[in-house]
C-alpha positions in Angstrom: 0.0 0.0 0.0 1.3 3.0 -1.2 1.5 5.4 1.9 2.7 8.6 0.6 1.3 11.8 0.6 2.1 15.3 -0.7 0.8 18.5 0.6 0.3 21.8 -1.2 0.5 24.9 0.6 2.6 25.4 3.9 0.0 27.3 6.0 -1.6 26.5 9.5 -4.3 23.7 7.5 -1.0 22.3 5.2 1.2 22.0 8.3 -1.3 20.6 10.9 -2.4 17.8 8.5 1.3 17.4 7.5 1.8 16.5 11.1 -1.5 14.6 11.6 -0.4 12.3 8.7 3.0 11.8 9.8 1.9 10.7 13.4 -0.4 8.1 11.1 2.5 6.7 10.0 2.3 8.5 5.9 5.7 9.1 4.2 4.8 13.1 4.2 6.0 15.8 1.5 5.5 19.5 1.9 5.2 21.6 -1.0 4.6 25.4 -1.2 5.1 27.6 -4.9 5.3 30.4 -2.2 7.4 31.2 0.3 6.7 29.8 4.0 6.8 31.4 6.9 9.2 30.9 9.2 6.7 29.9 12.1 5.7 27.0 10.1 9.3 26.3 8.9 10.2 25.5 12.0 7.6 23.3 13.1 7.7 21.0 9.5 12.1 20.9 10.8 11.3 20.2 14.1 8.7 17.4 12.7 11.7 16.3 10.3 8.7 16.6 7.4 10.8 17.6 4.2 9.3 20.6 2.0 10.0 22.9 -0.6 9.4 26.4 -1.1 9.3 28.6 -4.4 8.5 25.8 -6.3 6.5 22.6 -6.6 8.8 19.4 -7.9 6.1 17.6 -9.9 8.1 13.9 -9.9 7.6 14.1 -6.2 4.6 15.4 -5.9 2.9 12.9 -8.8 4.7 9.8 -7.0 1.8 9.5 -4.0 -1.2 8.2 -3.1 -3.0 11.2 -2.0 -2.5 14.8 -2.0 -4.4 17.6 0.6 -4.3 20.7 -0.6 -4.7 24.2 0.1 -7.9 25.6 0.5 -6.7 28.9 -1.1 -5.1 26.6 -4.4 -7.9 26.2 -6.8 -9.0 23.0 -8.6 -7.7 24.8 -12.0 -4.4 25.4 -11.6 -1.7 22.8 -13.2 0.0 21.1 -10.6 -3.8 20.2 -9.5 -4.9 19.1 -13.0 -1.9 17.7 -13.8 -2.8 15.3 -10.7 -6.5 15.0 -11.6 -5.2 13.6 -15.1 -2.8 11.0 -13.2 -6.0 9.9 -11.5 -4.4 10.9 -8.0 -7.1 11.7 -5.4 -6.9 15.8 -4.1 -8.7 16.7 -0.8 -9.1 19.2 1.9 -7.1 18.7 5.4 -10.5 19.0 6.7 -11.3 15.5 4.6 -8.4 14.2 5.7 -8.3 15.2 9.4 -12.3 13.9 9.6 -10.9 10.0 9.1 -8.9 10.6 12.6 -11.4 12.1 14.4 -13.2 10.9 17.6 -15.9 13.3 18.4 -19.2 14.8 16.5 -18.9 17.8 14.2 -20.2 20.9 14.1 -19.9 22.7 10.8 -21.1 26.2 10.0 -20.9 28.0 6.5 -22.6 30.6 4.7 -21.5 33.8 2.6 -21.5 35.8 6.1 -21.3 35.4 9.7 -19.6 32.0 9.6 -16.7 33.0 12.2 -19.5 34.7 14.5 -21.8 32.1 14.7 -18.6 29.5 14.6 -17.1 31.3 18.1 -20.2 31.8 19.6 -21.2 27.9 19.3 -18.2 27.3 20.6 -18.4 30.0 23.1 -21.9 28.1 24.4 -20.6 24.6 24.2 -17.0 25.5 26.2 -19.2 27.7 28.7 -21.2 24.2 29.5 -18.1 22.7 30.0 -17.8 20.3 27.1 -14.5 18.9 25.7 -15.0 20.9 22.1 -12.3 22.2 19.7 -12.5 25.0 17.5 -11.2 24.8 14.1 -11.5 25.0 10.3 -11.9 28.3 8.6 -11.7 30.5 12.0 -7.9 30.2 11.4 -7.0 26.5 13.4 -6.4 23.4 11.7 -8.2 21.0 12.3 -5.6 18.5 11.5 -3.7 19.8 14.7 -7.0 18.9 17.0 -7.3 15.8 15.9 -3.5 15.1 16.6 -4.1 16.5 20.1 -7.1 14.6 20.8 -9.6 14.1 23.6 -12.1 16.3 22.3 -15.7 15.0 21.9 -16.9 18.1 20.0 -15.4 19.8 16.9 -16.8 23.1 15.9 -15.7 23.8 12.2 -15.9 27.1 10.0 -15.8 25.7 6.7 -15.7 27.9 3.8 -17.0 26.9 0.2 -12.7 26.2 -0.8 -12.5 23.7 1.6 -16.3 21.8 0.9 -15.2 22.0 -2.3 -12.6 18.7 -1.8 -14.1 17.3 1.2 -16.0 14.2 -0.1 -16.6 11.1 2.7 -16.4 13.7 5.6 -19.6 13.9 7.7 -21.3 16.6 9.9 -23.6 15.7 12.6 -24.6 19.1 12.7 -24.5 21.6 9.8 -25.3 24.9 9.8 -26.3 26.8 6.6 -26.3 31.0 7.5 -27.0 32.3 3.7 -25.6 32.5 0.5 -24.8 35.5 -1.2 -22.4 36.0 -4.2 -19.2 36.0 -2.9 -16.2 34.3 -4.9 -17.9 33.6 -7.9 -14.5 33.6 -9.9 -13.8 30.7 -8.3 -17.6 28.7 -9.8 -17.3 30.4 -13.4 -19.4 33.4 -12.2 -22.3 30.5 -11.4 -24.2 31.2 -8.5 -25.7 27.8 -8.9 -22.4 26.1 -8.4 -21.0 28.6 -5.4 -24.7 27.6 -3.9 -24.1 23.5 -4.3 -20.4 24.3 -3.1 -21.8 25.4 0.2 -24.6 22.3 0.5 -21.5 20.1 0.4 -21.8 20.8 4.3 -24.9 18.4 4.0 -23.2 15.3 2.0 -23.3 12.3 3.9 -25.4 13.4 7.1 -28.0 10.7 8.3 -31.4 10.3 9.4 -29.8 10.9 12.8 -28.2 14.1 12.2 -29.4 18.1 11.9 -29.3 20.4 9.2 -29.8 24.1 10.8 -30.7 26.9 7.7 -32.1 30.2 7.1 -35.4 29.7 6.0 -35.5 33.5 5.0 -32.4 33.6 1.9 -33.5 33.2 -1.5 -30.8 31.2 -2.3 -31.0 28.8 0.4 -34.6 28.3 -0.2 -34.0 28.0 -4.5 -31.6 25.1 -4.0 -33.8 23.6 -1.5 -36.9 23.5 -3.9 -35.2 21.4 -6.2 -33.1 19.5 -4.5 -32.9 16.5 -1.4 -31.3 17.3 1.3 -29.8 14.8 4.1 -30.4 15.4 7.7 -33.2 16.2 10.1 -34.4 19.9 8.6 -34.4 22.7 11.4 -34.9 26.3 9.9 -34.4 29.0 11.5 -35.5 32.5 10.9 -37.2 36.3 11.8 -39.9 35.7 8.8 -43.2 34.4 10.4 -43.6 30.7 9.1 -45.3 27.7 10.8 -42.2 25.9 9.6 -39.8 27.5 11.7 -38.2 25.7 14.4 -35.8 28.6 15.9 -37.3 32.4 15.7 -36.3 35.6 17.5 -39.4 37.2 19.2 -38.4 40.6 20.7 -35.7 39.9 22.9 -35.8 36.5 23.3 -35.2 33.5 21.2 -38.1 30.6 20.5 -36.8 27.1 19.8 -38.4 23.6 19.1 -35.9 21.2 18.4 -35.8 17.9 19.8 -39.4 17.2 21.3 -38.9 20.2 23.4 -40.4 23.7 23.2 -38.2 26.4 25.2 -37.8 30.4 25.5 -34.0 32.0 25.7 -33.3 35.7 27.1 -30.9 37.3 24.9 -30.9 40.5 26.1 -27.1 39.6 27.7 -25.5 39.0 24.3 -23.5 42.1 23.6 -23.7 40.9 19.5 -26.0 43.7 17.4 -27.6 44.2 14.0 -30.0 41.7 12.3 -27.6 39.7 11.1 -26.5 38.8 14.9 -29.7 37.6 15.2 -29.8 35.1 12.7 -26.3 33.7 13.7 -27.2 33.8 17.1 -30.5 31.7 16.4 -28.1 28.9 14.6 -25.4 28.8 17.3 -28.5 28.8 20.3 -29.9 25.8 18.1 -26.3 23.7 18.0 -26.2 24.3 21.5 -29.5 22.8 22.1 -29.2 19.9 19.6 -25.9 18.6 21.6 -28.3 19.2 24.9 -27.0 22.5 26.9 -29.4 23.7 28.7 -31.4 27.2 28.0 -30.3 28.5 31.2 -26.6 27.5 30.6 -27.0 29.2 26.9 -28.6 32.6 28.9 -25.2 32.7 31.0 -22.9 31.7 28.2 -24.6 34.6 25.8 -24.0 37.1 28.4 -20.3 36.7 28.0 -19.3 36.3 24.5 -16.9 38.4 22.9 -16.9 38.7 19.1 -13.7 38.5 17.4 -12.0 41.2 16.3 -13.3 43.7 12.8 -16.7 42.2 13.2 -18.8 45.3 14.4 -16.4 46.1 17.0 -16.1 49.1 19.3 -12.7 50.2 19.2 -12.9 53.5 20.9 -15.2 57.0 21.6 -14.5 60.5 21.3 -16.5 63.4 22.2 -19.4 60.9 22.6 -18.7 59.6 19.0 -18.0 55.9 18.7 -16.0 54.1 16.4 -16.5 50.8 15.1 -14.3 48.6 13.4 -16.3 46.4 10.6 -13.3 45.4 8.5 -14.2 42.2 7.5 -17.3 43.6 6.2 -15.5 42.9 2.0 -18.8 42.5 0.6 -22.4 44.3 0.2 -24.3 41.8 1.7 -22.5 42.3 5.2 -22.7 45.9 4.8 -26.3 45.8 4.6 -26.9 44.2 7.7 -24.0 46.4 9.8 -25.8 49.6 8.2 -29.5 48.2 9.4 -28.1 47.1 12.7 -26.9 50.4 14.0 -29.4 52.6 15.2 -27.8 56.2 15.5 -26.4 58.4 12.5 -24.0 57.1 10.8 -20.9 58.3 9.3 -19.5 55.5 6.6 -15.8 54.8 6.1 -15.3 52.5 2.8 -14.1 52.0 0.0 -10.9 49.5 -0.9 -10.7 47.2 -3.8 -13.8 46.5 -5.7 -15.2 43.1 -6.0 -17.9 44.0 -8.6 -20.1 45.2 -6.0 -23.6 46.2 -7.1 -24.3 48.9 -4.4 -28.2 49.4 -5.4 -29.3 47.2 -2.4 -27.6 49.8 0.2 -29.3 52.7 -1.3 -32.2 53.1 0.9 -30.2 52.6 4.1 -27.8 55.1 3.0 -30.2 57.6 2.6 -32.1 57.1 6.1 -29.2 56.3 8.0 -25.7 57.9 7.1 -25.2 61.5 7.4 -21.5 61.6 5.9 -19.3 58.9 3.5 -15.4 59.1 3.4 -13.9 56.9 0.7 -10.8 55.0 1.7 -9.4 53.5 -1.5 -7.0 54.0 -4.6 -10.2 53.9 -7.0 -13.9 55.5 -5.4 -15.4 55.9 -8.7 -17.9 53.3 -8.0 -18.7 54.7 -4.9 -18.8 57.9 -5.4 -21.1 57.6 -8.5 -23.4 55.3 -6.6 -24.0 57.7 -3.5 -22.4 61.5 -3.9 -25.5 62.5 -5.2 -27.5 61.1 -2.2 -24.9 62.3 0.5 -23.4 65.9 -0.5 -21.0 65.4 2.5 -18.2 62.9 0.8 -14.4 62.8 0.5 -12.0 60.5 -0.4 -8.6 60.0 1.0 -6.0 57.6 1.0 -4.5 57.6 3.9 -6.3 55.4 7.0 -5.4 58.3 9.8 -7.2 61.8 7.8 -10.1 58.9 6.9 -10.5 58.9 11.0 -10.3 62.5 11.1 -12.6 63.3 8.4 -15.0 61.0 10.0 -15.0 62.4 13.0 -15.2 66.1 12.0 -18.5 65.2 10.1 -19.9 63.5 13.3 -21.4 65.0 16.1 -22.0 63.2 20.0 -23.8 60.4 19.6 -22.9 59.2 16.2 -20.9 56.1 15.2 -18.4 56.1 12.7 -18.3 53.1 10.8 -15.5 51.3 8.8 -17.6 48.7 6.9 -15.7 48.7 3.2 -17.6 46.5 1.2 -14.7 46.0 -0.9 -11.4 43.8 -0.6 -8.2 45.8 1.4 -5.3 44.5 -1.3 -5.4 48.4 -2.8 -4.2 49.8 0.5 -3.1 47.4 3.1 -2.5 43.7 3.6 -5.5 42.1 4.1 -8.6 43.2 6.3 -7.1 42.6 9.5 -4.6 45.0 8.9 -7.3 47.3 7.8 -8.9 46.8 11.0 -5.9 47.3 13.2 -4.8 50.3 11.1 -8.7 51.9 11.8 -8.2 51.2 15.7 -4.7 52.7 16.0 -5.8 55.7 14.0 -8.9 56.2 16.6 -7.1 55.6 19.6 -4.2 58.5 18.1 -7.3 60.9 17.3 -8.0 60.3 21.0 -4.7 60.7 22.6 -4.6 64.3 20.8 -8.1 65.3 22.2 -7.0 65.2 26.2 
């Protein structure tokens, strides 16, 4: 039996299951076209794994079994049809990692609000004391939990890139947020394809398992017309429907799942916005499924802390806040940070366009934002979408006089909002550097005020 392996790309999901494999006894090669960091270097040396950088040595590669890719390598490129044509199998670390596992899985995706919903599900099923692990997309491998063991619970952020080569894994619960068009490059500009990408998270579930979704997307609720799904169907929602088995009623969340009817405060949870509701309904109804308790859940929600450039307050001036919405790359989430904050709103963003259609923002624009300040190389898309509707908007280039400009327009009791809508390659590295670079400017704005 041919026990070789070859993994492409050197990042946290191509080392952990480069270590995973190796500790199941696979002959393990590492191979990255780009250049590896050195945190990762030294843990594949340590390991005494061989790799390669800056290059990818195709002998090697095509002599295995098996290869696990990347998540961020698509299926087009050579080296991966190359091994397609060779008939050599090419899956996900998550696919691979699943075969080792001991516990059940939790899986969320959907276009937006994965990580939320992923770290608060998590967040519920630590606070009850459970032995759960937190992986996938959220930025640990899940390759690495498996290795370390003991866990009975894994809750995994999967995006559509790594569903995409995951073929015998199995969830025991998924969890379907929405699907909006997002990384359509990727699915030849098909949304039907992006949509069966993120169903994957459904393949092979049982009788005995739950599928969690949003009854209220179009798209979710197109595939399902047409298609079977696997799994024991609970849908969630804010849309009045007699099929709903999780809805939000004022402050409090409604739930019948498993024979049993109950009523959850939420008014602890520090998470706003509409879209905070729906991922709060799916990560209440994991918690449920697995058996926590509503009064544990109650606690638990009282306590959560988003992570970081998801509608977070990074500071207030003058009785201005700031918050930082950087991840925000795409209309769809800007939508829901815009309808989830109540006071006037002055809008940072702008970065590099994704082909956004900006028609659906219009109204909330209008009622809610008093002042726009573009922050991007080209604004011409943004500035011909909404200059007419807001006379008060400048562009800028620099992250610090986007602060300032923000703040000048806004008076006590505003929020200044950086949601982009757009990517942050134009201007910094990614959108955590966009994030951090909003917060630092804020909290300099500040120093010079006292």
């Amino acid at each position: 039996m041919n026990k070789q392996i070859a993994i492409l790309g050197a990042g946290e999901s191509g080392v952990g299951a480069a270590l995973l494999a190796q500790a199941k006894g696979y002959d393990v090669f590492v191979s990255d076209r780009g250049e590896i960091s050195e945190k990762y270097k030294i843990q594949l040396q340590q390991a005494k794994i061989p790799f390669e950088e800056g290059t990818h040595t195709l002998e090697q590669i095509y002599a295995v079994a098996e290869i696990i890719k990347s998540p961020g390598i698509p299926d087009s490129v050579a080296v991966i049809q190359g091994a397609l044509e060779k008939g050599i199998p090419v899956i996900s670390e998550i696919e691979f990692a699943g075969r080792y596992a001991g516990g059940k899985f939790i899986c969320i995706t959907g276009t937006n609000g994965k990580t939320t919903t992923t770290l608060l599900t998590y967040h519920l099923l630590k606070s009850a004391g459970l032995k759960v692990a937190l992986a996938g997309n959220v930025g640990e491998s899940l390759a690495g939990k498996v290795l370390e063991g003991g866990y009975d619970y894994y809750v995994v952020e999967l995006s559509s890139f790594q569903l995409d080569n995951m073929y015998a894994f199995k969830a025991h619960i998924s969890i379907l947020l929405n699907i909006t068009p997002d990384h359509l490059d990727r699915y030849n500009y098909q949304m039907e394809s992006y949509a069966a990408a993120k169903f994957r998270i459904t393949q092979n579930m049982t009788s005995e398992d739950f599928f969690l979704f949003n009854l209220d997307d179009a798209e979710i609720q197109k595939y399902l017309a047409t298609h079977q799904v696997p799994g024991k169907p609970v849908p969630f929602g804010l849309k009045e429907s007699e099929t709903l088995a999780i809805n939000f009623e004022e402050k409090s969340i409604l739930a019948s799942v498993c024979e049993m009817k109950t009523k959850l405060d939420t008014t602890g949870s520090n998470l706003i916005g509409q879209h905070n509701q729906y991922n709060t309904m799916a990560a209440v109804g994991g918690a449920l499924l697995v058996g926590i308790s509503p009064e544990q859940i109650e606690t638990a929600l009282a306590t959560f802390q988003n992570a970081e450039h998801r509608l977070q307050p990074v500071g207030e001036i003058d009785g201005v806040r700031f918050i930082n919405d950087s991840k925000a790359t795409n209309v769809e989430a800007v939508w829901y940070a815009l309808d989830g904050i109540k006071e006037p709103i002055v809008w940072v963003v702008g970065g590099k366009d994704k082909g956004n259609d900006y028609s659906t923002l219009l109204p909330l624009v209008q009622d809610k934002v008093k002042a726009i300040v573009c922050l991007g190389l080209d604004n011409s898309k943004i500035l011909a979408s909404f200059s007419e509707m807001s006379p008060k908007t400048v562009e800028t280039q620099d992250v610090k006089e986007a602060v300032k400009l923000a703040f000048d327009f806004a008076e006590k009791g505003d929020v200044v909002l950086l949601s982009p809508a757009c990517a942050s390659f134009d201007l910094f590295n990614n959108y955590e550097h966009r994030g951090r670079a909003f917060a630092e400017a804020v909290a300099a704005l500040k120093n010079t005020r006292v």
